[in-house]
Wavefront OBJ file of the C-alpha trace (Angstrom):
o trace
v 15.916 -17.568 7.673
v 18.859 -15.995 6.191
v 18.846 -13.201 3.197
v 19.252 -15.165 0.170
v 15.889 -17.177 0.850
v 14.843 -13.486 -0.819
v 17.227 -13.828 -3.890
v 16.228 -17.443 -4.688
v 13.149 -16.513 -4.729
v 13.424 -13.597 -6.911
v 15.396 -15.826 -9.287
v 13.422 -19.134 -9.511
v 11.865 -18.956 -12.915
v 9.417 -21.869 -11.492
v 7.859 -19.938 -8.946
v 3.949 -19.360 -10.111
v 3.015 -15.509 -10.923
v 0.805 -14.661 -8.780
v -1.512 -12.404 -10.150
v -1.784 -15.385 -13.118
v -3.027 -17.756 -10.323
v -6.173 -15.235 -8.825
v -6.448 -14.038 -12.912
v -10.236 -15.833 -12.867
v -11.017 -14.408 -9.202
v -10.028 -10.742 -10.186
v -12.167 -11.052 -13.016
v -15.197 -11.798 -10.628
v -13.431 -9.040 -8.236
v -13.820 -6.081 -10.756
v -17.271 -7.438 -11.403
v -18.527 -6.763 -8.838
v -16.652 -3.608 -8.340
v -18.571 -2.732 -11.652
v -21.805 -3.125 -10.390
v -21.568 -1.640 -7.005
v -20.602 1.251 -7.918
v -23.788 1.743 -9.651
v -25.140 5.045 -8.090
v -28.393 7.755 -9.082
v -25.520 10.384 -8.899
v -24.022 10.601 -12.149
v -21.049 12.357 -11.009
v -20.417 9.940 -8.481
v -19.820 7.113 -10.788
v -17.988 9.170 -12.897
v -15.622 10.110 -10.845
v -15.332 6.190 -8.955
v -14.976 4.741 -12.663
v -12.298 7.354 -13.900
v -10.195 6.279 -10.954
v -10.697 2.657 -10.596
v -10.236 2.258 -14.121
v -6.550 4.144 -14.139
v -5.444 0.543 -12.914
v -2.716 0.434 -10.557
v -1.614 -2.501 -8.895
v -5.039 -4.068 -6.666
v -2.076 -5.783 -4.469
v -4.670 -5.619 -1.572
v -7.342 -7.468 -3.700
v -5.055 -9.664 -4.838
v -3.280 -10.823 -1.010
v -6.791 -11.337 -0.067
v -7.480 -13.699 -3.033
v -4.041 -15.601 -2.702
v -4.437 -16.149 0.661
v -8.163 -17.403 0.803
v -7.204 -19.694 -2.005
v -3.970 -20.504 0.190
v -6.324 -21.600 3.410
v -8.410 -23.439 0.836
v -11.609 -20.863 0.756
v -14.381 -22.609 -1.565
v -16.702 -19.560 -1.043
v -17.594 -16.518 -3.046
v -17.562 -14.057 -0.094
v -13.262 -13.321 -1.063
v -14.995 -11.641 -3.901
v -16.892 -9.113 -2.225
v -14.803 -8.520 0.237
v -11.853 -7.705 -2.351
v -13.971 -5.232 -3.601
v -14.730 -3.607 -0.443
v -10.527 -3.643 0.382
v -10.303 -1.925 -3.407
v -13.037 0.365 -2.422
v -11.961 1.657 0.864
v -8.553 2.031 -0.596
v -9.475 4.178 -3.917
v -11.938 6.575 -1.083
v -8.065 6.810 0.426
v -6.264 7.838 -2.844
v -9.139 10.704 -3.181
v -8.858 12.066 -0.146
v -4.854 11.797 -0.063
v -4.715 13.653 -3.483
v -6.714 16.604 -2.111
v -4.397 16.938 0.922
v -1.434 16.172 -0.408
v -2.568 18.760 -4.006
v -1.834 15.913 -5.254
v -2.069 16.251 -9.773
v -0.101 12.900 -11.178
v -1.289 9.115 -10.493
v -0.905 6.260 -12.034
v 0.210 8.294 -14.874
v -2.271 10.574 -15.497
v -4.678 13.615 -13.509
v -5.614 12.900 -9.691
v -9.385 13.430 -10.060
v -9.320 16.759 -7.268
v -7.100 17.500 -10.535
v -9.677 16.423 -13.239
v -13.287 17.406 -11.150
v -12.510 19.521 -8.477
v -11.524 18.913 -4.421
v -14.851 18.858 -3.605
v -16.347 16.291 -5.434
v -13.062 13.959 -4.913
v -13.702 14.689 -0.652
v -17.479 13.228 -1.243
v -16.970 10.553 -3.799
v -14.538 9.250 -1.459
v -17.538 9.079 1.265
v -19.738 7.349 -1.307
v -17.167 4.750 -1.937
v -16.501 4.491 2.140
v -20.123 3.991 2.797
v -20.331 1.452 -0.261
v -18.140 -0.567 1.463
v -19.680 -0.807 4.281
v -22.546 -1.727 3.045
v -21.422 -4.631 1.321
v -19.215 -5.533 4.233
v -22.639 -6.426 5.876
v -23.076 -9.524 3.066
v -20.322 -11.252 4.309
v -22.572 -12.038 8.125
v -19.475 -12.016 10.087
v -18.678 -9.712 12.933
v -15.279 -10.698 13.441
v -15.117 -9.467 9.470
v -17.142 -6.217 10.156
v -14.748 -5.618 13.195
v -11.518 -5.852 11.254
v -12.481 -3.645 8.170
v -13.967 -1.312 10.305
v -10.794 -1.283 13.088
v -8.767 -0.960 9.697
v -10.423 2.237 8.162
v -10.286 3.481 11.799
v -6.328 3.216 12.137
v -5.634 4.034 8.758
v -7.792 7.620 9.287
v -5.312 8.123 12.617
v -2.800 7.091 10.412
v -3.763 10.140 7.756
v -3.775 12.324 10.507
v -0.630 11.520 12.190
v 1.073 11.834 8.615
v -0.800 15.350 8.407
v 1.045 16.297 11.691
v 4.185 15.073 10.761
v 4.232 17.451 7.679
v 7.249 19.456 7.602
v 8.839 17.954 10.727
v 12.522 17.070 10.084
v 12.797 15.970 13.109
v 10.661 12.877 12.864
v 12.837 9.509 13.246
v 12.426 6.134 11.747
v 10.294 4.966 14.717
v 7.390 7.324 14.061
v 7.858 7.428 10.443
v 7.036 3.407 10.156
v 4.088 4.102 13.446
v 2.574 6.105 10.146
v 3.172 3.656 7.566
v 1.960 0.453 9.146
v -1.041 2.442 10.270
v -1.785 4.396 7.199
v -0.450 1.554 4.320
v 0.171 -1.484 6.075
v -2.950 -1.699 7.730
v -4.972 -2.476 4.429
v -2.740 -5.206 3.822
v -2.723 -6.537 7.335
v -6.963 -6.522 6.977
v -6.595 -7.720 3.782
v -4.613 -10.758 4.760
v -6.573 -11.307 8.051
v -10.344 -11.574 6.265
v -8.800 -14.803 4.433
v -8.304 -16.238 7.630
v -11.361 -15.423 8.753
v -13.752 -16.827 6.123
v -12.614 -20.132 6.756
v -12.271 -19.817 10.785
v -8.818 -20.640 10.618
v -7.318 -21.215 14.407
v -6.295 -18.076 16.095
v -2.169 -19.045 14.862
v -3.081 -19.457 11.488
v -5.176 -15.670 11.633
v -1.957 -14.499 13.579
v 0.327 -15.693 10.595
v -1.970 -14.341 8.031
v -2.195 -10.769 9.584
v 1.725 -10.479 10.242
v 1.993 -11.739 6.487
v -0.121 -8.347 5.604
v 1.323 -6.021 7.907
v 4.815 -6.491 7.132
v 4.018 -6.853 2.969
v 2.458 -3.412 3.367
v 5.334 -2.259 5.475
v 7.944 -3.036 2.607
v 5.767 -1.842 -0.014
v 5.455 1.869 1.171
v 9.121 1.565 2.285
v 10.068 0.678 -1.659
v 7.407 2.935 -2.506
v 9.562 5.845 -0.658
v 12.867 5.301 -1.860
v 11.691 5.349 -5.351
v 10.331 8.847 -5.054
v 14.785 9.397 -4.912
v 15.623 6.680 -7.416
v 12.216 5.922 -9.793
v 11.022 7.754 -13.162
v 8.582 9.964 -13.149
v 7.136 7.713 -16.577
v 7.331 4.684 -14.926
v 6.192 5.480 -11.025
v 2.993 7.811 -12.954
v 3.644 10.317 -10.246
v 6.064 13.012 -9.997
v 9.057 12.097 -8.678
v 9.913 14.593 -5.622
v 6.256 14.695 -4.827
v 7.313 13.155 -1.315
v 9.871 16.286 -0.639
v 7.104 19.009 -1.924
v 4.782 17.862 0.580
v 7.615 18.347 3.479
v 7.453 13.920 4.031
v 10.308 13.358 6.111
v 10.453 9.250 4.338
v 12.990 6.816 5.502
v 15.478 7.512 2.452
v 15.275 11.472 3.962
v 15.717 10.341 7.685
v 18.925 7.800 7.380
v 20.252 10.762 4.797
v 20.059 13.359 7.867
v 21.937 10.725 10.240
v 24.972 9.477 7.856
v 25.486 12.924 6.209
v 27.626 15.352 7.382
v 25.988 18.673 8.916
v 25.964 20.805 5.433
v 24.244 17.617 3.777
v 21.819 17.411 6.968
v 20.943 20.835 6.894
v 20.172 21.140 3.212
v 17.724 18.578 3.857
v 16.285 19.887 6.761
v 15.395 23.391 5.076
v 14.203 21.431 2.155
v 11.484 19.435 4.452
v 10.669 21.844 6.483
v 9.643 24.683 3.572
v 8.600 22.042 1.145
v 11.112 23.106 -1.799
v 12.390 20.610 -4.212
v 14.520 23.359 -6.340
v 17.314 21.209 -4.708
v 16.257 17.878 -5.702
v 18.951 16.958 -7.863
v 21.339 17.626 -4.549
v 19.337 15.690 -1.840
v 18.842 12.653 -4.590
v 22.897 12.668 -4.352
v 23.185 12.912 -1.116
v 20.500 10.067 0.120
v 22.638 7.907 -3.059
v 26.297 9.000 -1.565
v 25.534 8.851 2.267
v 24.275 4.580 1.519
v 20.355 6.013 2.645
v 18.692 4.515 -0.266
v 20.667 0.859 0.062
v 19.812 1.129 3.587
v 16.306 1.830 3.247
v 15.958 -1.177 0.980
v 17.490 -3.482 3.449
v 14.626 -2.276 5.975
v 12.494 -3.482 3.325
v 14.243 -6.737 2.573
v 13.775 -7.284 6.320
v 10.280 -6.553 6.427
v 9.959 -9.010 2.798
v 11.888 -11.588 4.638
v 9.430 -10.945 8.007
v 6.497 -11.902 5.572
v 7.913 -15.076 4.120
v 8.650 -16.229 7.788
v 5.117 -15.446 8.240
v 3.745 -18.410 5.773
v 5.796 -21.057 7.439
v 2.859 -22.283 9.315
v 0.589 -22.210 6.269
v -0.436 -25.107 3.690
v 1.695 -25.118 1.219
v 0.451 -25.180 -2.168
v 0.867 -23.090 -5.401
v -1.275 -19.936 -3.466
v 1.255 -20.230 -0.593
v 4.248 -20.046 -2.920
v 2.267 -17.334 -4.907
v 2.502 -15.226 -1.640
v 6.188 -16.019 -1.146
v 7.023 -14.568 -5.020
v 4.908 -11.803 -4.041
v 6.521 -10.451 -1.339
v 9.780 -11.575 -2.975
v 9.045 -9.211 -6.162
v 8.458 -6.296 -4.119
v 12.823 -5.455 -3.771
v 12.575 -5.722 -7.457
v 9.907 -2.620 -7.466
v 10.198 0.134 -10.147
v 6.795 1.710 -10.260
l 1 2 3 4 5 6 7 8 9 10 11 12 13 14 15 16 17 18 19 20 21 22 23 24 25 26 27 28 29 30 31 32 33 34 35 36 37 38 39 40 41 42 43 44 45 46 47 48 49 50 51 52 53 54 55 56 57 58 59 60 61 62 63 64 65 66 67 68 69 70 71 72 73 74 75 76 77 78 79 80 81 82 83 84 85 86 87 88 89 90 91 92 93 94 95 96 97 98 99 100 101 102 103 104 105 106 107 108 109 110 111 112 113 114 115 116 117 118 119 120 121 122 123 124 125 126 127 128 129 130 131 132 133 134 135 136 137 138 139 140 141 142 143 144 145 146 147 148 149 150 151 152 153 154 155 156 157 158 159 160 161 162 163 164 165 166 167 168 169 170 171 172 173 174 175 176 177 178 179 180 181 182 183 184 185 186 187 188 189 190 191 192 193 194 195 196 197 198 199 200 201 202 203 204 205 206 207 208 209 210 211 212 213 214 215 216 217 218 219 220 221 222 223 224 225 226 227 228 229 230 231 232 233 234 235 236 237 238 239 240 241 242 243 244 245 246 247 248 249 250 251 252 253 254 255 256 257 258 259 260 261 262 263 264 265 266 267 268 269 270 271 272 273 274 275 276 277 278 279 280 281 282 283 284 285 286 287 288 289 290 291 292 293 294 295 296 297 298 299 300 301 302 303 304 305 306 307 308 309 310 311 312 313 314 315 316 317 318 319 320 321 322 323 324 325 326 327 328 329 330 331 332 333 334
């Protein structure tokens, strides 16, 4: 399939919206989000309602819901098991803010910000453990087995990304071996429990989970370059975040390789010590040196890898929901 498949369908003002066509399913999502995260602990649903209720995008949720509906699901199990997706990823953002000191999401405090790193560290357990208990609902091993093989990966994922910290040296290979493991695996779980509920044939489960994995893949790729091109307003984060934590991203890596040694080296020390009082001159150099258009294209590629993905799937508005999805993703800004 050649590039402008992409554009077309970034431009076709008939394409459905596809959060408008899961709108009644998200409801019943955050309904039951609502009442399982009903706890004795004050503090714990204090803390799980103060960051489930900053918002943020639910695109796990909602590839879950767009593909069950895309398979033809009938059920009410894609409920709860949004839920538990939404849940294992919020236990991530806790623990992520704590390790990466983390004070801006989604446009306001990280809660290690608002109630401490302690009680972000163990209200991410609760919501862990809440998953997994109502993983069990769903009576499916094959479903138990994926969520649980996904939290596994993306915890070696969280590690690997931990050991990677101030390493300038890391190249694009093991930067994406974090991403798909630590992002992208969500999706690809996300994407695979669709298939699953209905028993779709193994090609059909195959298709689904490629679908996730390479979604995720060009979201935290986007997600990346806009920590060099975004707005601190619009992202909700601070914008150089990435650099402070010594992240050698994709935008950082290509940079090193297509600028001359100077431009290399600046961003070398900058990684390596974690200082961002040369922002201003990296963000020029990853613009001059083409990093940021070619970290897109690695996106596009992984957008257009997705839409291949759905070839083999029924198509119907759900299916063409999960094209403009992963089609809207190269038009990210926050």
């Amino acid at each position: 399939m050649s590039t402008p498949l992409v554009t077309s369908v970034i431009s076709s003002p008939n394409r459905p919206n596809p959060l408008a066509l899961v709108a009644p399913d998200m409801q019943a999502v955050d309904e039951v989000i609502a009442q399982r995260l009903a706890s004795g602990v004050p503090l714990v649903g204090q803390i799980s309602h103060y960051i489930i209720a900053a918002g943020g995008k639910r695109l796990r949720p909602v590839v879950l819901l767009l593909m069950a509906n895309a398979l033809g699901y009938t059920g009410r199990q894609h409920h709860n098991l949004a839920a538990v997706v939404e849940f294992i990823h919020t236990a991530t953002l806790l623990h992520d803010d704590v390790v990466d000191e983390s004070t801006l999401r989604r446009g306001r405090a990280t809660a290690n910000e608002a109630f401490g790193n302690p009680a972000s560290v163990l209200v991410g357990d609760f919501l862990y453990s809440r998953a997994f208990q109502m993983m069990v609902d769903a009576n499916n091993m094959r479903v138990m087995q994926t969520l649980a093989d996904a939290t596994n990966v993306i915890a070696e994922g969280e590690v690997q990304q931990l050991m990677n910290m101030h390493d300038a040296s890391l190249d694009e290979a093991g930067y994406l071996y974090v991403i798909r493991s630590k992002t992208a695996k969500l999706f690809e779980a996300s994407s695979r429990l669709a298939a699953l509920l209905v028993n779709a044939p193994p090609e059909i489960e195959a298709a689904c989970a490629a679908y996730g994995q390479a979604l995720g893949t060009a979201f935290q790729v986007i997600d990346d370059v806009l920590d060099y091109a975004g707005d601190a307003a619009e992202l909700g984060k601070n914008i150089g975040d990435d650099l402070r934590e010594g992240k050698a991203t994709l935008p950082l890596i290509i940079g090193m390789q297509r600028g001359n040694a100077e431009q290399a080296a600046l961003i070398r020390r900058a990684i390596e010590a974690g200082d961002t009082s040369k922002l201003s001159d990296i963000v020029q150099i990853v613009q001059s040196t083409g990093a940021l258009q070619a970290s897109q294209a690695s996106a596009h590629s992984e957008a257009q890898r997705a839409i291949e993905a759905l070839r083999v799937l029924p198509q119907n508005p759900f299916t063409e929901g999960l094209w403009q999805l992963a089609s809207q993703l190269l038009n990210r800004r926050a």
